[in-house]
PASEBA-1860 file (N, C-alpha, C; in nm, 3 decimals):
! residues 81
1> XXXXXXXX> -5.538/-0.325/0.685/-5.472/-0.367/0.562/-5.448/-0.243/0.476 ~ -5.330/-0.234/0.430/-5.279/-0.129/0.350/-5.349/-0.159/0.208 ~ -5.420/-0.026/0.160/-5.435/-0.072/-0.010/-5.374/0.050/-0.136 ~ -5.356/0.079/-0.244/-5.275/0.138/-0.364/-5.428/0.077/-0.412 ~ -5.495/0.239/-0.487/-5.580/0.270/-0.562/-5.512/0.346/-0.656 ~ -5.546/0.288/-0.769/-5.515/0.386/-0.921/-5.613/0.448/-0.961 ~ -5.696/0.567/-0.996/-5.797/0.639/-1.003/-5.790/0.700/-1.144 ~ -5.876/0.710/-1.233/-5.893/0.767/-1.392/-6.037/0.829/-1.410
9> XXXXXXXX> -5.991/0.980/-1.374/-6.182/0.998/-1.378/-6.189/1.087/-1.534 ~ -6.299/1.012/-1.628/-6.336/1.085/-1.756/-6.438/1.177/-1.742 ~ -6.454/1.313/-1.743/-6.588/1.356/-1.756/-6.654/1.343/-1.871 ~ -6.744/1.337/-1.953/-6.838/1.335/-2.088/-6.860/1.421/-2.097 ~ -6.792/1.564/-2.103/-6.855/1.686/-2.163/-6.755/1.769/-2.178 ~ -6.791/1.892/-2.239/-6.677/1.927/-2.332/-6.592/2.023/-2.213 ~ -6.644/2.059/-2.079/-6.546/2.081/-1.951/-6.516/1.979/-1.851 ~ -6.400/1.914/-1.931/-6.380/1.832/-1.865/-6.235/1.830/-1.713
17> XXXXXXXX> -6.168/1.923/-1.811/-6.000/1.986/-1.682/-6.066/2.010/-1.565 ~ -6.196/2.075/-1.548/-6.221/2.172/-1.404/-6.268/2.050/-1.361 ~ -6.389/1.954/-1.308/-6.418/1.827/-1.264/-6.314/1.768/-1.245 ~ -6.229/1.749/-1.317/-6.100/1.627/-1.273/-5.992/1.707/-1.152 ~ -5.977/1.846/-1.198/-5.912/1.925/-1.092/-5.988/1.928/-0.936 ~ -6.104/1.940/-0.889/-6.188/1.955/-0.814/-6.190/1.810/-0.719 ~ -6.220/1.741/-0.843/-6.190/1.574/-0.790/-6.070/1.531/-0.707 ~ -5.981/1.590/-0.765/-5.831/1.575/-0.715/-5.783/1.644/-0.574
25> XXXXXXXX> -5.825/1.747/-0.570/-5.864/1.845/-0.507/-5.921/1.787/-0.378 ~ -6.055/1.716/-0.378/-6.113/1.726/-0.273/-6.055/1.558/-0.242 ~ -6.022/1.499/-0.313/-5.929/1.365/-0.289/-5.830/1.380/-0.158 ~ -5.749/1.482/-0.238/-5.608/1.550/-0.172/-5.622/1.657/-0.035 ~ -5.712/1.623/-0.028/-5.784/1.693/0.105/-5.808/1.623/0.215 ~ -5.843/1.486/0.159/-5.895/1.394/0.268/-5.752/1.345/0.355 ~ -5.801/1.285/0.490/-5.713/1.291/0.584/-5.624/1.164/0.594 ~ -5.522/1.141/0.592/-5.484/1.001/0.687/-5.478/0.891/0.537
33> XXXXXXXX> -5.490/0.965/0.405/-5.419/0.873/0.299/-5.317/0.977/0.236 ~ -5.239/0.892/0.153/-5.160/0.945/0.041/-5.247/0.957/-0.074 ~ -5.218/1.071/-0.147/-5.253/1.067/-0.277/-5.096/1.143/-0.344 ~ -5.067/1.056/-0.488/-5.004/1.117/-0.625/-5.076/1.105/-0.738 ~ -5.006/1.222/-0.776/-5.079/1.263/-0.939/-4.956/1.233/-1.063 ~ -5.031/1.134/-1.168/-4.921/1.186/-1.258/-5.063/1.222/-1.408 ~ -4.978/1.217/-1.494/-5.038/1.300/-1.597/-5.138/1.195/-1.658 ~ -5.138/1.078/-1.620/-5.281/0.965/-1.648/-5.343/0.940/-1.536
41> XXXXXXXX> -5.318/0.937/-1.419/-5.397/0.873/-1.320/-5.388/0.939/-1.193 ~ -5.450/0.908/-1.039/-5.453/0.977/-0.947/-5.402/0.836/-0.828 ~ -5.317/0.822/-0.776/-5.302/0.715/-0.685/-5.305/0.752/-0.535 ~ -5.399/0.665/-0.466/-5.434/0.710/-0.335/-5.376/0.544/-0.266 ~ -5.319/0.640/-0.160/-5.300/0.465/-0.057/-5.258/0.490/0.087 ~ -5.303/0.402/0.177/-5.360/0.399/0.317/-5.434/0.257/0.361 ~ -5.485/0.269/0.454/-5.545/0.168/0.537/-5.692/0.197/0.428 ~ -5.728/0.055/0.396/-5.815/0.009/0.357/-5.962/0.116/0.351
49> XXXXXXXX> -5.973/0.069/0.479/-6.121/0.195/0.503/-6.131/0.315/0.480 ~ -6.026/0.385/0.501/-6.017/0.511/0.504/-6.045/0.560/0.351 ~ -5.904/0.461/0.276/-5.944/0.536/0.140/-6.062/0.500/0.050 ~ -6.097/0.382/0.084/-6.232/0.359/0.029/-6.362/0.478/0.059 ~ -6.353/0.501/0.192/-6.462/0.584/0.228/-6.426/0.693/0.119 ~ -6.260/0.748/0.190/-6.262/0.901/0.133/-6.254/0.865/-0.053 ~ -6.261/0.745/-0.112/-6.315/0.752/-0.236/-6.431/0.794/-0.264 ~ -6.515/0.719/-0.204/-6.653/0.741/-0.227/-6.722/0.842/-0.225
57> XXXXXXXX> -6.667/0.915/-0.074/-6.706/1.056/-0.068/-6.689/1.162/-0.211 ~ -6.572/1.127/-0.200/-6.510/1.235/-0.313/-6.583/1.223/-0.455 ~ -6.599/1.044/-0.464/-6.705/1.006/-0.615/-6.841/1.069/-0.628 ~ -6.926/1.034/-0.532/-7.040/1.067/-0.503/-7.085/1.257/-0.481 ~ -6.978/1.359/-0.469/-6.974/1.462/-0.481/-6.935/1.508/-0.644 ~ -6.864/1.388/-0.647/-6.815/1.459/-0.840/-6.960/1.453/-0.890 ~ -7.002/1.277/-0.868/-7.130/1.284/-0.965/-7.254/1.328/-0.949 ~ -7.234/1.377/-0.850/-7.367/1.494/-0.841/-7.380/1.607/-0.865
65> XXXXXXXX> -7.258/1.665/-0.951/-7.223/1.725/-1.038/-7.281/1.786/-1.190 ~ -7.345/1.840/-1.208/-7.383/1.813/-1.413/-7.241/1.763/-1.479 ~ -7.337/1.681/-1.546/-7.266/1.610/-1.649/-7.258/1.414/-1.599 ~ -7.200/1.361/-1.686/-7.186/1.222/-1.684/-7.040/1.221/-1.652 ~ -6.979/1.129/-1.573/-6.833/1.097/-1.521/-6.830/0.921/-1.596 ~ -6.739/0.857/-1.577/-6.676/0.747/-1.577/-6.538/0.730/-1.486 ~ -6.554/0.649/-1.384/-6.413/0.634/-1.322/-6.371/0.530/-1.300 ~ -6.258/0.490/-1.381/-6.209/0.355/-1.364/-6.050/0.363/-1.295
73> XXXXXXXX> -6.082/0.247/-1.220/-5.993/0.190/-1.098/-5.920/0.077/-1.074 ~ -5.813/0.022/-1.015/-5.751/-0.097/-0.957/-5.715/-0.055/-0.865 ~ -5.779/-0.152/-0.804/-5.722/-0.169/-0.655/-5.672/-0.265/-0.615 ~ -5.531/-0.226/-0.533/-5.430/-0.341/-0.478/-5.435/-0.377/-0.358 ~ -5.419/-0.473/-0.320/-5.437/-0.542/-0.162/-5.277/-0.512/-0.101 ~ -5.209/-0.445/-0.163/-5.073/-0.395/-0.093/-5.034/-0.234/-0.106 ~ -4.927/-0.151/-0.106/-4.897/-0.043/-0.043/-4.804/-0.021/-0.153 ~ -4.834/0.017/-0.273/-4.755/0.030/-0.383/-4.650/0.160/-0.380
81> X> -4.709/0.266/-0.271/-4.608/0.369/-0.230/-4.450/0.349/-0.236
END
């Protein structure tokens, strides 16, 4: 199943550009999805699993990070590409 993730990551501290770049970064790295950027959000889309995993991966590396994140999301059950 194809899914369209909208991605909004906040960092809580006063460096916040470099984390969101890095994030994007290692997003846009991962294999076998799409990702676009516009100037509010990060949209990733592909087969279901894939981008979920390569979300997680990518989340779970931000927030182990210093500092506090917030990332809010919708996710679509279709291929908004």
């Amino acid at each position: 199943m194809k899914i369209s993730v909208d991605l909004s990551l906040y960092p809580l501290n006063e460096n916040y550009v470099e984390p969101i770049r890095a994030f994007i970064a290692a997003i846009s790295a991962c294999e076998d999805i799409e990702v676009q950027c516009n100037r509010m959000s990060t949209q990733v889309f592909g087969e279901y699993d894939v981008v979920m995993d390569s979300i997680q991966r990518c989340l779970k590396d931000t927030f182990e990070q210093e500092g506090k994140f917030v990332l809010n999301s919708r996710i679509m059950n279709f291929d908004r590409s």
